[in-house]
N, CA, C and O atoms as a Maestro MAE file, in Angstrom:
{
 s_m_m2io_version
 :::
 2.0.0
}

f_m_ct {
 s_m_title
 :::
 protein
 m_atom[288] {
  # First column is atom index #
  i_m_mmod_type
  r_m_x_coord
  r_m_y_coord
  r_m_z_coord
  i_m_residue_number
  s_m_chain_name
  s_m_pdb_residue_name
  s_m_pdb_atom_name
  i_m_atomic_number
  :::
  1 25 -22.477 0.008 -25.558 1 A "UNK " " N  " 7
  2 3 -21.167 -0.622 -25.441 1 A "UNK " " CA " 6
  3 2 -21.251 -1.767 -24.437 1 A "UNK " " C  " 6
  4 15 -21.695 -1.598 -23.301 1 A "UNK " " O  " 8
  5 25 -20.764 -3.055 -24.941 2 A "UNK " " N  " 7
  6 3 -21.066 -4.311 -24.294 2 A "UNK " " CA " 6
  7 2 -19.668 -4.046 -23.304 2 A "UNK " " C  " 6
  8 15 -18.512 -4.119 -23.719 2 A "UNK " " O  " 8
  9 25 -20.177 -3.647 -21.564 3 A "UNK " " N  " 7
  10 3 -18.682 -3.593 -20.731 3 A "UNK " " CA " 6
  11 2 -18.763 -5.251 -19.966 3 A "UNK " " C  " 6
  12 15 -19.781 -5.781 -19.521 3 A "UNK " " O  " 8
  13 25 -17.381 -5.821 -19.988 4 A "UNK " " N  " 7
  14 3 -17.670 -6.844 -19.104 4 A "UNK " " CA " 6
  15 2 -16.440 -6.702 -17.747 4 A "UNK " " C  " 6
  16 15 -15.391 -6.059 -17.759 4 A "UNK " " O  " 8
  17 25 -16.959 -7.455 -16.766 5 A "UNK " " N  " 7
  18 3 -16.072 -7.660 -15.906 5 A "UNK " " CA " 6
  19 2 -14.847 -7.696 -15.469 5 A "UNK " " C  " 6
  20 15 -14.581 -8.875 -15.702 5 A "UNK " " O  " 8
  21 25 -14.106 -7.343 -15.101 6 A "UNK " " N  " 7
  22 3 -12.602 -7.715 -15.473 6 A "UNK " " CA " 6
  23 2 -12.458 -8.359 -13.869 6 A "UNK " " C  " 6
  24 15 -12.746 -7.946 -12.745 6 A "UNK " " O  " 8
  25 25 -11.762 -9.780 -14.511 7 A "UNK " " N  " 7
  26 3 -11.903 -11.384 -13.691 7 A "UNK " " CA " 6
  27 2 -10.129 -11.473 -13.552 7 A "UNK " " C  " 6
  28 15 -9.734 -12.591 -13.221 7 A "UNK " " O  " 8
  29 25 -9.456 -10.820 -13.687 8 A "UNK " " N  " 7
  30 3 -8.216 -10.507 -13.820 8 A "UNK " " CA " 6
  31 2 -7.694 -11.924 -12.355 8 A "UNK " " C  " 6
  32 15 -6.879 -12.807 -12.619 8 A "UNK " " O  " 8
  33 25 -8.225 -11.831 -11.251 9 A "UNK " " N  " 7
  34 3 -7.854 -12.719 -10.173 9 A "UNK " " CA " 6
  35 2 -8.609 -14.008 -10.300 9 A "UNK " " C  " 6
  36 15 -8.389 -15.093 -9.761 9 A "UNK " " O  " 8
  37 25 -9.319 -13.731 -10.929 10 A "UNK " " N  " 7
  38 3 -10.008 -15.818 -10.875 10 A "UNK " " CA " 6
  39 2 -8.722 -16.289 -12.197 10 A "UNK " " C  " 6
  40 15 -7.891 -17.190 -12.085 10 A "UNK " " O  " 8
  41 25 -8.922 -15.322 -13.439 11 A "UNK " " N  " 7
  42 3 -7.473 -15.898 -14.354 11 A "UNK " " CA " 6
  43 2 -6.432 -16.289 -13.877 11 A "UNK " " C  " 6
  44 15 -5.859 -17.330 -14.196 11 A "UNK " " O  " 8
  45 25 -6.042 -15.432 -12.992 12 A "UNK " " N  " 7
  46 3 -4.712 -15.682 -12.420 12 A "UNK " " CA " 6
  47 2 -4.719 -17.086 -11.478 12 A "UNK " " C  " 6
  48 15 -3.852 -17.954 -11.580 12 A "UNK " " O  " 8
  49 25 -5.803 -17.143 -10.590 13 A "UNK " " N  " 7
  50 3 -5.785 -18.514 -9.905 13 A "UNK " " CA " 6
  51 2 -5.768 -19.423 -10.850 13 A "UNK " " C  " 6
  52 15 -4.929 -20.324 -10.847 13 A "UNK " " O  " 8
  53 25 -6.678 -19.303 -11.764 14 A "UNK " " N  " 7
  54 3 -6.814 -20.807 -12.734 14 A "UNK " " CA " 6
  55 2 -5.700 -21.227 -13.127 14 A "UNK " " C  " 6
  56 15 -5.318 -22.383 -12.947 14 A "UNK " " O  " 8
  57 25 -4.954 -20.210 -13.792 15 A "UNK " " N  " 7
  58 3 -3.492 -20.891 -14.436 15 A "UNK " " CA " 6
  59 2 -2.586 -20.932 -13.763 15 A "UNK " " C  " 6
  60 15 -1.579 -21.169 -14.430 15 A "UNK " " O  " 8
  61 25 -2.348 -20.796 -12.496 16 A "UNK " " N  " 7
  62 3 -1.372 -20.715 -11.619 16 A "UNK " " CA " 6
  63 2 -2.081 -22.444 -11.306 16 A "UNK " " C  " 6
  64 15 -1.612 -23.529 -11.651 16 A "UNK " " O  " 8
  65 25 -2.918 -22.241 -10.795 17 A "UNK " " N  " 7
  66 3 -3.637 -23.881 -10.784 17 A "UNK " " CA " 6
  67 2 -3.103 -24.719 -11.432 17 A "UNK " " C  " 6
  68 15 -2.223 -25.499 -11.067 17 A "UNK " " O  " 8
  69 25 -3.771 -24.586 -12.805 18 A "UNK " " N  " 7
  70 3 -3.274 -25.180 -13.984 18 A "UNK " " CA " 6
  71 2 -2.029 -25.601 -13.828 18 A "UNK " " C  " 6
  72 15 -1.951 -26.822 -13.690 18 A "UNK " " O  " 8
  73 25 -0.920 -24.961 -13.797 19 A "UNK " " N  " 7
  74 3 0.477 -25.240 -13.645 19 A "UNK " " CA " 6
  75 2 0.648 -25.933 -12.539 19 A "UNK " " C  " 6
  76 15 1.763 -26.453 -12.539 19 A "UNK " " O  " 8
  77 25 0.015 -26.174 -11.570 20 A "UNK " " N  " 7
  78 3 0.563 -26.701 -10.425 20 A "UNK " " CA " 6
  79 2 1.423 -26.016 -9.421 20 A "UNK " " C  " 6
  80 15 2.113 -26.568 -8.564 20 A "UNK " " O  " 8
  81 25 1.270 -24.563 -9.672 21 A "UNK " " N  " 7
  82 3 2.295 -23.752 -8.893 21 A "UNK " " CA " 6
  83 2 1.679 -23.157 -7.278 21 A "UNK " " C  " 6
  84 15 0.463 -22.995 -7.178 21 A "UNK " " O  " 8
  85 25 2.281 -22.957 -6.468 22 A "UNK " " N  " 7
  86 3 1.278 -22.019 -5.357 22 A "UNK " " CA " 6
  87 2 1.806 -20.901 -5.863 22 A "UNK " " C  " 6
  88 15 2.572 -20.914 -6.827 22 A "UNK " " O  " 8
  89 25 1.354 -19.612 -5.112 23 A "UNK " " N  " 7
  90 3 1.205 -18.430 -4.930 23 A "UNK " " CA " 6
  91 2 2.948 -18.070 -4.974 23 A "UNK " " C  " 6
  92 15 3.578 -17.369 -5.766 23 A "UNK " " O  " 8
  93 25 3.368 -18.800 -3.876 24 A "UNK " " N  " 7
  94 3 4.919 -18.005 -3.757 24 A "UNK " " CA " 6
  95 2 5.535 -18.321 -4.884 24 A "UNK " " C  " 6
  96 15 6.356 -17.542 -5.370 24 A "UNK " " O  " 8
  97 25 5.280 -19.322 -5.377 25 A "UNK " " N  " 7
  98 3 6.234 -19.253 -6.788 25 A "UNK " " CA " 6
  99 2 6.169 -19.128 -7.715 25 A "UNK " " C  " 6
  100 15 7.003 -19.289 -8.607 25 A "UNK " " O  " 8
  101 25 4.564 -18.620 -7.742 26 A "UNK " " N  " 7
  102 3 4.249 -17.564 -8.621 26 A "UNK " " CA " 6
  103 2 5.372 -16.243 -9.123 26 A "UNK " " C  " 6
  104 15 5.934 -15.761 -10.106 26 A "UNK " " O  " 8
  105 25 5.151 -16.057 -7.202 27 A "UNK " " N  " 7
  106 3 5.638 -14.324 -6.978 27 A "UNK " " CA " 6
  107 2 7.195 -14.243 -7.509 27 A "UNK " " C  " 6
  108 15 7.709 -13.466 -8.314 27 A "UNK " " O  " 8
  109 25 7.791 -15.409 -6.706 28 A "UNK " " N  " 7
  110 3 9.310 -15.591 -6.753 28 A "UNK " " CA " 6
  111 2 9.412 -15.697 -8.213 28 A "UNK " " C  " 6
  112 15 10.562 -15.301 -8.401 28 A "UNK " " O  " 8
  113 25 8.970 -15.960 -9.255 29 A "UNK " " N  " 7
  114 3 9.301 -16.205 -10.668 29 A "UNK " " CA " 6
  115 2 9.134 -14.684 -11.163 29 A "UNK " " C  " 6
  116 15 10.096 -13.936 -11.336 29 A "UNK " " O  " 8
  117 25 8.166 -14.423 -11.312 30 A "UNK " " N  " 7
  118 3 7.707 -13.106 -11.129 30 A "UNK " " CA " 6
  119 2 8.383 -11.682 -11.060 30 A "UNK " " C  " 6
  120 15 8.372 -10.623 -11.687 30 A "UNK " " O  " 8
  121 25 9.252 -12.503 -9.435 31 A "UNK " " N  " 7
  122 3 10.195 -11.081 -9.008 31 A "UNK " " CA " 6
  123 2 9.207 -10.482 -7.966 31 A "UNK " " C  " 6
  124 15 9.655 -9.574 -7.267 31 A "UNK " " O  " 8
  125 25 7.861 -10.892 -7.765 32 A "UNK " " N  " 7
  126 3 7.328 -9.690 -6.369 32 A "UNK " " CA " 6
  127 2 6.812 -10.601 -5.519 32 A "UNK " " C  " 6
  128 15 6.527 -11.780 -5.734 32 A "UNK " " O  " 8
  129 25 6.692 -9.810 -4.312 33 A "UNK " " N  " 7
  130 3 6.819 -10.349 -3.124 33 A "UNK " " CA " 6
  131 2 5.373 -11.376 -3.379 33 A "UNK " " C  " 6
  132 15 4.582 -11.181 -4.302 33 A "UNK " " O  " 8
  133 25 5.243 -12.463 -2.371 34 A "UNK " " N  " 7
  134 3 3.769 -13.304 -2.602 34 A "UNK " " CA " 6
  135 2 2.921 -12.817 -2.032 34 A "UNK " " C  " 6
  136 15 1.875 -13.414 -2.288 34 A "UNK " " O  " 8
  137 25 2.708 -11.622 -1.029 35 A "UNK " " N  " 7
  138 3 1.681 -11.151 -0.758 35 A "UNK " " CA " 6
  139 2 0.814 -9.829 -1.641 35 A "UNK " " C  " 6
  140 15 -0.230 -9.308 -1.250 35 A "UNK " " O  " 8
  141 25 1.460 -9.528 -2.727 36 A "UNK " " N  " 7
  142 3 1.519 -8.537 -3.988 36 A "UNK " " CA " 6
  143 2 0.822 -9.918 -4.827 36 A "UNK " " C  " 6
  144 15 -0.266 -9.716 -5.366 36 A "UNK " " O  " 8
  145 25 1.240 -10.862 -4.902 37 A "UNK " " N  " 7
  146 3 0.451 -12.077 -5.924 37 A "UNK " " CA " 6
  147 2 -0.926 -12.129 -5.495 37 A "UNK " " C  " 6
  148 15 -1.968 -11.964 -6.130 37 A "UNK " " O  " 8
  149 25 -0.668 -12.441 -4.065 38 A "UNK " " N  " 7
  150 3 -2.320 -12.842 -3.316 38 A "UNK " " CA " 6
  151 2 -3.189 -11.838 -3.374 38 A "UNK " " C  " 6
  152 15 -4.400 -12.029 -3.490 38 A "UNK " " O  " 8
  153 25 -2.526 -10.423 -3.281 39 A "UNK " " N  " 7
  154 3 -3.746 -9.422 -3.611 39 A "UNK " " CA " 6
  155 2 -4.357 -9.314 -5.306 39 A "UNK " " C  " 6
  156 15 -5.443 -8.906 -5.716 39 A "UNK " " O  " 8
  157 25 -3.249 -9.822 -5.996 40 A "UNK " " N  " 7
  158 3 -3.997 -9.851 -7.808 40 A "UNK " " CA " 6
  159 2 -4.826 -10.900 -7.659 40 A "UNK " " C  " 6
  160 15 -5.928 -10.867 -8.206 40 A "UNK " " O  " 8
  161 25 -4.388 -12.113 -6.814 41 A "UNK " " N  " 7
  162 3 -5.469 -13.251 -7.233 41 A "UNK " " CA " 6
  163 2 -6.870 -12.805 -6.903 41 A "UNK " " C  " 6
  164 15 -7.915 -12.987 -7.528 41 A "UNK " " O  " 8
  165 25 -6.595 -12.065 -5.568 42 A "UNK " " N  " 7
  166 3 -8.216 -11.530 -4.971 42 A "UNK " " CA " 6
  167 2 -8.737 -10.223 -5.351 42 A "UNK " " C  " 6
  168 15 -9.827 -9.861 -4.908 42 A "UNK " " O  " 8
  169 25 -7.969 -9.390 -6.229 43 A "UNK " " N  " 7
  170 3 -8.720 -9.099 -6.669 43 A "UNK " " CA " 6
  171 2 -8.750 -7.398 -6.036 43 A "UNK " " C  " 6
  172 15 -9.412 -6.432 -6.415 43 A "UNK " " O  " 8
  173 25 -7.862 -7.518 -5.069 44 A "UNK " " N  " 7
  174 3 -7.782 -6.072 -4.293 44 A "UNK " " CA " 6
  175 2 -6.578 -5.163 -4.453 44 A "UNK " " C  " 6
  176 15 -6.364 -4.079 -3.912 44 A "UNK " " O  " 8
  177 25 -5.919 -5.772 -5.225 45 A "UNK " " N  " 7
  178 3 -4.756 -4.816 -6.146 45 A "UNK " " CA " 6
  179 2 -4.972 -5.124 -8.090 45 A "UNK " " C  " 6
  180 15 -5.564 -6.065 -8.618 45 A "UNK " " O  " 8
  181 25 -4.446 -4.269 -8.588 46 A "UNK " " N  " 7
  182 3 -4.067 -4.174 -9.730 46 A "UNK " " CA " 6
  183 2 -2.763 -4.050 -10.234 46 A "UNK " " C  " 6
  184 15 -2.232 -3.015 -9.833 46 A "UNK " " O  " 8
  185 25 -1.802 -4.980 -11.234 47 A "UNK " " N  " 7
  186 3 -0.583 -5.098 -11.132 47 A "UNK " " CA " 6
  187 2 -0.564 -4.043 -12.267 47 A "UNK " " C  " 6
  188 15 -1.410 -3.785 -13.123 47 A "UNK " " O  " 8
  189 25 0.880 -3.415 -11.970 48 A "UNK " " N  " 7
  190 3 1.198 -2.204 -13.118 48 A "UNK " " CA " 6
  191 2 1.204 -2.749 -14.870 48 A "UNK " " C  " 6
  192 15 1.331 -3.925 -15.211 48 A "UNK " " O  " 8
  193 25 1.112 -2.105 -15.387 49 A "UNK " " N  " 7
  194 3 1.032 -2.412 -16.697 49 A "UNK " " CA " 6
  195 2 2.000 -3.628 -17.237 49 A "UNK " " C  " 6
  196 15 1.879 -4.772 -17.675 49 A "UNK " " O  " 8
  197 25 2.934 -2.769 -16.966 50 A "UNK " " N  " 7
  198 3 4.658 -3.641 -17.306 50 A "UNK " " CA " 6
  199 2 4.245 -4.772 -16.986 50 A "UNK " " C  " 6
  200 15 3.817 -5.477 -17.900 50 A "UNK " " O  " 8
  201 25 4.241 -5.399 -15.354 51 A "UNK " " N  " 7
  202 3 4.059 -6.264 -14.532 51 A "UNK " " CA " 6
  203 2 2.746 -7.164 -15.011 51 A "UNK " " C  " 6
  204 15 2.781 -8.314 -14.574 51 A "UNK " " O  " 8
  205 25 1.565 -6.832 -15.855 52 A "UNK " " N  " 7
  206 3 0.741 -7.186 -16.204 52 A "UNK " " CA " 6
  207 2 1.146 -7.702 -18.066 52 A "UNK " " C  " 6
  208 15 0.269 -8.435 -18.524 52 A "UNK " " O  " 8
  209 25 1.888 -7.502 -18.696 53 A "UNK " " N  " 7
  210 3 2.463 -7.805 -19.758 53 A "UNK " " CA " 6
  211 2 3.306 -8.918 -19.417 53 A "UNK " " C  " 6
  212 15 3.124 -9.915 -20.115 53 A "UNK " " O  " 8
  213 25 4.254 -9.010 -18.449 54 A "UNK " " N  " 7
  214 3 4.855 -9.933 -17.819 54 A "UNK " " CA " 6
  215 2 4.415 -11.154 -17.280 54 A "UNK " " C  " 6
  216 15 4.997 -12.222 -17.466 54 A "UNK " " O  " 8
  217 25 2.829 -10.928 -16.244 55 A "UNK " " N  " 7
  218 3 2.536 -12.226 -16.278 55 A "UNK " " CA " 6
  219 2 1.373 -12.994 -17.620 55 A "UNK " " C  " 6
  220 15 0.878 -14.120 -17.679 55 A "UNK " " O  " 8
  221 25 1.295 -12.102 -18.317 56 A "UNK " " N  " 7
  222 3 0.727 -12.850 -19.610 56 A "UNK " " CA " 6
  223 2 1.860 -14.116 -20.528 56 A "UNK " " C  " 6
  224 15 1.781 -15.277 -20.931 56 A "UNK " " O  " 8
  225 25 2.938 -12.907 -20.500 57 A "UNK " " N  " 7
  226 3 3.885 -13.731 -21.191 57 A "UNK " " CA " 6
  227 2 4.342 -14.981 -20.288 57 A "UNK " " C  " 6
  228 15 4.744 -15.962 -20.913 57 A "UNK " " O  " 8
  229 25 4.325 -15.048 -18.907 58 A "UNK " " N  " 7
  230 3 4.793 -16.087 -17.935 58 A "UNK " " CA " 6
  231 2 3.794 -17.361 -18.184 58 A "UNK " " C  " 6
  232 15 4.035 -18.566 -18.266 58 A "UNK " " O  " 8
  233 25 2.566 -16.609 -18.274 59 A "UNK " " N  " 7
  234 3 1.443 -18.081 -18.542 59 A "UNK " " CA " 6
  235 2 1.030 -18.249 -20.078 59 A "UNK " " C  " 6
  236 15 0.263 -19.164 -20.374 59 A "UNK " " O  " 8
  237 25 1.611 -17.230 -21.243 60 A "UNK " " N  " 7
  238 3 1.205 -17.673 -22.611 60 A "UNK " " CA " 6
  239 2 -0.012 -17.356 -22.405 60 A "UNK " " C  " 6
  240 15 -0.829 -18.189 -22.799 60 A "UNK " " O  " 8
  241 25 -0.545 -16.124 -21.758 61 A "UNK " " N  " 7
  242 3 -1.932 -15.812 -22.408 61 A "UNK " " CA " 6
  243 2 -1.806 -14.238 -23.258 61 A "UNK " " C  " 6
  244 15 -0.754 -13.648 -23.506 61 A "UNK " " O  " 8
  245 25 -2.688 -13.956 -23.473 62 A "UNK " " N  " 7
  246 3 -2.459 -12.340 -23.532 62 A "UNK " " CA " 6
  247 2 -3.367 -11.321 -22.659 62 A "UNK " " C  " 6
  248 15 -4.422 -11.626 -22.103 62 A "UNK " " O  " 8
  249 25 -2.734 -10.027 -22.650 63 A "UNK " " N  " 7
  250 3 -3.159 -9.028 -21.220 63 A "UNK " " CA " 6
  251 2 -5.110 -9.235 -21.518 63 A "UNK " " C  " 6
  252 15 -5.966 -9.567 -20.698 63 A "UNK " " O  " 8
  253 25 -5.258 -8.902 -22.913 64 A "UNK " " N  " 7
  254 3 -6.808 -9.242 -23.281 64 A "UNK " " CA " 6
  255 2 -7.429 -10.321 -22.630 64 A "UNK " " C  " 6
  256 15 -8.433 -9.834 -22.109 64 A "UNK " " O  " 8
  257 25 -7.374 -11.640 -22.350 65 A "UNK " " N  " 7
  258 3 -7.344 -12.996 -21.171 65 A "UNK " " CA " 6
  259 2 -7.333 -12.264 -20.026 65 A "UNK " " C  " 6
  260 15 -8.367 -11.670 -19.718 65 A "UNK " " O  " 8
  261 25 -6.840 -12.225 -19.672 66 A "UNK " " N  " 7
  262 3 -6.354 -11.991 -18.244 66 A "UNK " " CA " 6
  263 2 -7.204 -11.018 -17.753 66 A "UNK " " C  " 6
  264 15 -7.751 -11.122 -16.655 66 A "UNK " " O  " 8
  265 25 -7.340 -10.130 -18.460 67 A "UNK " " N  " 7
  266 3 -8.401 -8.829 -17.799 67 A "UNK " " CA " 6
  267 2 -10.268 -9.401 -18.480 67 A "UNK " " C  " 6
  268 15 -11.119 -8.563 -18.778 67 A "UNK " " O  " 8
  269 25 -10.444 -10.534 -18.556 68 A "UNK " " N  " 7
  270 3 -11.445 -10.696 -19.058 68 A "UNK " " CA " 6
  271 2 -12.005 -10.523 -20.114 68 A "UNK " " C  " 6
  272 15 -13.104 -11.053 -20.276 68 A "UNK " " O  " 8
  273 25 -11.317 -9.589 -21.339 69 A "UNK " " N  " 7
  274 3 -11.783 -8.969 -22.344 69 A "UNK " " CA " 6
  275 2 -11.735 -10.299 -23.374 69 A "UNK " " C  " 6
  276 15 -12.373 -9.687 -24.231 69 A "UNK " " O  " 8
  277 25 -11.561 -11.307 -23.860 70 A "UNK " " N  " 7
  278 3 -11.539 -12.035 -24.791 70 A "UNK " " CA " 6
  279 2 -11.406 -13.663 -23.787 70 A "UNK " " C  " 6
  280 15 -10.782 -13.879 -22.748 70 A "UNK " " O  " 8
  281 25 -12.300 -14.613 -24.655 71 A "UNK " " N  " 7
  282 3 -11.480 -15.844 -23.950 71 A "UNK " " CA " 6
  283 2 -10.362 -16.236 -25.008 71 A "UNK " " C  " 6
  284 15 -9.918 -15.503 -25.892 71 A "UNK " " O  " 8
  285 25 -10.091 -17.220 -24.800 72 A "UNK " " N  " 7
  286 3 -8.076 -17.827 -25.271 72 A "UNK " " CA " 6
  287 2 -8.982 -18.369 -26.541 72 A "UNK " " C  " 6
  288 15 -8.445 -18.972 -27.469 72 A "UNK " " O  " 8
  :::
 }
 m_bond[287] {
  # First column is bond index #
  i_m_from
  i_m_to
  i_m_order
  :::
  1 1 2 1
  2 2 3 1
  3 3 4 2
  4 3 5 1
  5 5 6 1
  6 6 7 1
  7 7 8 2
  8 7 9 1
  9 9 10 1
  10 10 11 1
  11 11 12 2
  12 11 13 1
  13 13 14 1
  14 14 15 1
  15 15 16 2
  16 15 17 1
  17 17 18 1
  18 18 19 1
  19 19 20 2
  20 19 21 1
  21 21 22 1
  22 22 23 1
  23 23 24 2
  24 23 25 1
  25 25 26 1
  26 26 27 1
  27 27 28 2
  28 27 29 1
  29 29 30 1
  30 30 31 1
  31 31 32 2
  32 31 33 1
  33 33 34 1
  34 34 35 1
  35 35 36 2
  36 35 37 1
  37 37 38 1
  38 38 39 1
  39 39 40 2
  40 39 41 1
  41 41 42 1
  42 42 43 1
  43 43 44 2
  44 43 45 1
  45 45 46 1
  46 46 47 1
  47 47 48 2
  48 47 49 1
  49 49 50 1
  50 50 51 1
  51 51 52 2
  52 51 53 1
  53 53 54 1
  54 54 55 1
  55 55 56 2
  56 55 57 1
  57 57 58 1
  58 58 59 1
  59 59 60 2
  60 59 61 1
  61 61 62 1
  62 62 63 1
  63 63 64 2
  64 63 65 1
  65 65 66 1
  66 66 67 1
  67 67 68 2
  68 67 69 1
  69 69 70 1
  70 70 71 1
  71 71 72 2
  72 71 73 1
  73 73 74 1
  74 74 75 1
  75 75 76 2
  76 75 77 1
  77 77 78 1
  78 78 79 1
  79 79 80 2
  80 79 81 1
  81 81 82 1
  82 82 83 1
  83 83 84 2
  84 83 85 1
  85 85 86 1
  86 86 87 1
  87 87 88 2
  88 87 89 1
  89 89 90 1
  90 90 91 1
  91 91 92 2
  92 91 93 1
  93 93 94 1
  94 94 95 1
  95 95 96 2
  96 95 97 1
  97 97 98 1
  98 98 99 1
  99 99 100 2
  100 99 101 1
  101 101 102 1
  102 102 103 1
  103 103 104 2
  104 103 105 1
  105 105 106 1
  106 106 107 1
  107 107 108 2
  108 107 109 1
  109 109 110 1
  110 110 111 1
  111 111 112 2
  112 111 113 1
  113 113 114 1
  114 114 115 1
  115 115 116 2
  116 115 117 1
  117 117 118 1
  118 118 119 1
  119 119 120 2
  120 119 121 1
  121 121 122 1
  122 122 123 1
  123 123 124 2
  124 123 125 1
  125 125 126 1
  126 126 127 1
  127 127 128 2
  128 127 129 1
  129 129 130 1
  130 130 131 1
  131 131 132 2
  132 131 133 1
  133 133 134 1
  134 134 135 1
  135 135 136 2
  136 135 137 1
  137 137 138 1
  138 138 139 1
  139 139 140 2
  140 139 141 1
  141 141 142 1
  142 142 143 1
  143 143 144 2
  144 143 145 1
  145 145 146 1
  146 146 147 1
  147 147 148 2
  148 147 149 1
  149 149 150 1
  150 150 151 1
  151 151 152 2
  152 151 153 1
  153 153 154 1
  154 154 155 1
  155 155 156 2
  156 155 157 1
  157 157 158 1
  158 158 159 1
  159 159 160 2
  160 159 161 1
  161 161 162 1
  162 162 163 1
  163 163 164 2
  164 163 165 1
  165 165 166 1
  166 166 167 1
  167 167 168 2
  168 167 169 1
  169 169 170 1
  170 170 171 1
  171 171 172 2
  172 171 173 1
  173 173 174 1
  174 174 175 1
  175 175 176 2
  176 175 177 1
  177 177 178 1
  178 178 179 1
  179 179 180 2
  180 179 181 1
  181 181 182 1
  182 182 183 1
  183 183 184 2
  184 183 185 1
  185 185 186 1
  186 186 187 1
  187 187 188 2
  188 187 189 1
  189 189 190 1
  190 190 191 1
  191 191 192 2
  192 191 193 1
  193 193 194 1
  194 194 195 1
  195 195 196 2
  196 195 197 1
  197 197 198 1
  198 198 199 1
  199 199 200 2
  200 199 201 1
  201 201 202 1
  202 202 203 1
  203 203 204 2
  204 203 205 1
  205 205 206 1
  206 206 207 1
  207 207 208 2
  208 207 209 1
  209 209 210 1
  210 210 211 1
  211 211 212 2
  212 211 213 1
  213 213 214 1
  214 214 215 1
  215 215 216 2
  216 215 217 1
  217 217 218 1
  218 218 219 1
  219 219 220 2
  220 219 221 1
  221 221 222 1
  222 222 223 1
  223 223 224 2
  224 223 225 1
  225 225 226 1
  226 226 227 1
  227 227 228 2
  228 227 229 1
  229 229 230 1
  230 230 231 1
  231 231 232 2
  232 231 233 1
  233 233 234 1
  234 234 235 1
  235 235 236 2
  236 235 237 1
  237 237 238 1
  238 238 239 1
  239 239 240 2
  240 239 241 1
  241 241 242 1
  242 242 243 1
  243 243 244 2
  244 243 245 1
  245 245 246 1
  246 246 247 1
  247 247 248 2
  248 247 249 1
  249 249 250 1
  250 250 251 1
  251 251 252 2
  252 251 253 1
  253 253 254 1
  254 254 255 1
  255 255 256 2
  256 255 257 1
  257 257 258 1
  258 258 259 1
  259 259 260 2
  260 259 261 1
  261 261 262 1
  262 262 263 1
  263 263 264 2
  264 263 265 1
  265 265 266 1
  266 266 267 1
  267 267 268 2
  268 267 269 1
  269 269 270 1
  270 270 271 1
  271 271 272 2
  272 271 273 1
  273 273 274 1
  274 274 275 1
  275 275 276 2
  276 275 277 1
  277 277 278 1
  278 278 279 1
  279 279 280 2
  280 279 281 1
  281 281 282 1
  282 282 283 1
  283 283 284 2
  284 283 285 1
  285 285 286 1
  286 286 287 1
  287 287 288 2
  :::
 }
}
């Protein structure tokens, strides 16, 4: 079974990038606090499911993207 990485926080920087947004208004769009953002970007939290369906739909990717499992 081919396992790969799950890059879940470099995704999240890129398209937050991409957009031109920082971190807090990430969070503030979002609904959670920006220090709950900064730990997904790095990589030292994991956002709940729900919350992870949510920011797919916020950046138009899908949860598959985001957790590394497929590129776009």
């Amino acid at each position: 079974m081919d396992t790969k990485k799950i890059i879940l926080g470099e995704r999240l920087k890129e398209l937050r990038e991409e957009r031109g947004l920082t971190q807090r208004q990430c969070a503030e769009l979002l609904g959670i606090h920006s220090v709950t953002y900064l730990h997904y970007e790095k990589d030292q939290r994991q956002p709940p499911l729900q919350l992870l369906a949510d920011i797919a739909a916020f950046y138009g990717v899908s949860v598959d993207y985001l957790l590394g499992l497929k590129d776009m």
